[in-house]
C-alpha positions as CSV (number, residue, x, y, z in Angstrom):
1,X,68.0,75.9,-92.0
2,X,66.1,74.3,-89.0
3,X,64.2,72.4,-91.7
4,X,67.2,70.9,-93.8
5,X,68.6,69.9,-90.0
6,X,66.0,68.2,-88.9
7,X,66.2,66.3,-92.2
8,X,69.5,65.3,-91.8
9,X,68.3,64.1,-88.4
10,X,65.5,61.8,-89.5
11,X,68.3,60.7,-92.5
12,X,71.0,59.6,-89.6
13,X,67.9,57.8,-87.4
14,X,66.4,56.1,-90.8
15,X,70.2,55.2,-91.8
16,X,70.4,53.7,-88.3
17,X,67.5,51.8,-88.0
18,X,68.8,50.6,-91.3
19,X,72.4,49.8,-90.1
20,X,70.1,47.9,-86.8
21,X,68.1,45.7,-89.5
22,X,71.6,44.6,-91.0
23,X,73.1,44.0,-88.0
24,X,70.2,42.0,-86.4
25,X,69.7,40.0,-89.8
26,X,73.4,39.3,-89.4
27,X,73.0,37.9,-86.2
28,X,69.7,35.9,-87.3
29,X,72.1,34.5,-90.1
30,X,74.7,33.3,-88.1
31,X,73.1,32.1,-85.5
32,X,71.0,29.7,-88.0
33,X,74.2,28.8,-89.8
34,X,75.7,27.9,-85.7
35,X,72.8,25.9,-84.9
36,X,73.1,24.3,-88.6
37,X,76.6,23.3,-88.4
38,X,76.2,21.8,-85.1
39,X,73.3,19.6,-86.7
40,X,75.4,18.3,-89.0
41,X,78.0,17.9,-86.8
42,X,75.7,16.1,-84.5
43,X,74.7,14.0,-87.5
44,X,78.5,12.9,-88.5
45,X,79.0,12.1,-85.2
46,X,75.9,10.0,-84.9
47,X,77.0,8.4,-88.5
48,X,80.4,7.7,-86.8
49,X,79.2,6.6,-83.5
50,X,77.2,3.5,-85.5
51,X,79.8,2.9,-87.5
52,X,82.7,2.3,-84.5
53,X,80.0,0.3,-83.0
54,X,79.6,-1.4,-86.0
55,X,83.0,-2.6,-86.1
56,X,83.1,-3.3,-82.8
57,X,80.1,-5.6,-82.9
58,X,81.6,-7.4,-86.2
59,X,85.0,-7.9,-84.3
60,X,83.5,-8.8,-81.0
61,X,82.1,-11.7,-82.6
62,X,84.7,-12.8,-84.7
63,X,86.6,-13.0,-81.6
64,X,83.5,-14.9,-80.1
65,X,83.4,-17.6,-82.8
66,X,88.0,-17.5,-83.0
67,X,86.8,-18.1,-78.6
68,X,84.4,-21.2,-79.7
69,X,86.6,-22.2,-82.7
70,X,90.0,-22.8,-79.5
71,X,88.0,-24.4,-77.5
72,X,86.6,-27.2,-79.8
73,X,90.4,-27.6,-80.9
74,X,91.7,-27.7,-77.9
75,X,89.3,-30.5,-76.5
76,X,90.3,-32.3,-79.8
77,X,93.9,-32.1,-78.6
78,X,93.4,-32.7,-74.9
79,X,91.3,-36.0,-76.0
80,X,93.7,-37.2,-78.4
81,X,96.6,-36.7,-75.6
82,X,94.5,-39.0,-73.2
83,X,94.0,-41.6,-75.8
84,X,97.7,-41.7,-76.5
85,X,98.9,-41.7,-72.8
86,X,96.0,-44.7,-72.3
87,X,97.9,-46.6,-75.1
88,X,101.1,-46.1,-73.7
89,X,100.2,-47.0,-70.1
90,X,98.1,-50.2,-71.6
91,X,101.7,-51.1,-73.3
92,X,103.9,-50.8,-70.6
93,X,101.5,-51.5,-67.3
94,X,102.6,-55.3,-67.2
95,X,106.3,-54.1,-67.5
96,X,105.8,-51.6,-64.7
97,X,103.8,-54.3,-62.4
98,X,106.5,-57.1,-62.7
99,X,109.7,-54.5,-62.2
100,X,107.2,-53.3,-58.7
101,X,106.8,-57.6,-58.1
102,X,110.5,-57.7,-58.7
103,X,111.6,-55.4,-56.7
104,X,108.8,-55.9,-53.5
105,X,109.7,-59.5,-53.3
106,X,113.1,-59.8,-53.9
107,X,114.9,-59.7,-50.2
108,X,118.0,-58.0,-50.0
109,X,120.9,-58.4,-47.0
C-alpha cells in the first residue's frame, strides 16, 4: 500500500512537471507571437509613416510650384497695370498741365 502511494505520488509530481512544461511553453508562445505582432505593427507603421510623408512631400511642392506659378502671374499683371496707367497718363498729361496753367494764371476778384 505504501508502494502503490508513493506511485501515485511520483504520477501527481511527473503530471505536474508536465502541466509546468505546457504552461511555460504557453508563455514562450505567446510572448513570441506579442513581440511578433508588435514587429509588424512597427512595420505598418513605418510603411504608413513614409507614405503620409510621402504625400506631404508631393503636396508641399505642388503648393511650392502653385507659390512660383502666382508670383510670375501676378508680376505679369502688376507690369501690364503700369504699362496701361503710363499710357493713360502719356494721353492726358498735356490736358492736366494746361487745366493746372489755366487755373494758376487766371486771376480771379
Amino acid at each position: 500500500m505504501a508502494t502503490r502511494g508513493q506511485g501515485g505520488i511520483q504520477q501527481l509530481l511527473a503530471a505536474e512537471q508536465e502541466a509546468q512544461h505546457i504552461v511555460n511553453a504557453a508563455r514562450n508562445a505567446k510572448l513570441a507571437r506579442l513581440k511578433q505582432a508588435k514587429e509588424e505593427a512597427d512595420k505598418e507603421i513605418a510603411a504608413y509613416r513614409a507614405q503620409v510623408e510621402s504625400d506631404f512631400q508631393r503636396k508641399l511642392a505642388e503648393s511650392s510650384g502653385d507659390s512660383g506659378a502666382n508670383v510670375k502671374r501676378l508680376e505679369i499683371e502688376t507690369d501690364e497695370k503700369i504699362y496701361h496707367l503710363k499710357e493713360e497718363s502719356a494721353r492726358i498729361s498735356q490736358d492736366v498741365v494746361n487745366m493746372l496753367l489755366k487755373h494758376v494764371t487766371t486771376v480771379k476778384n
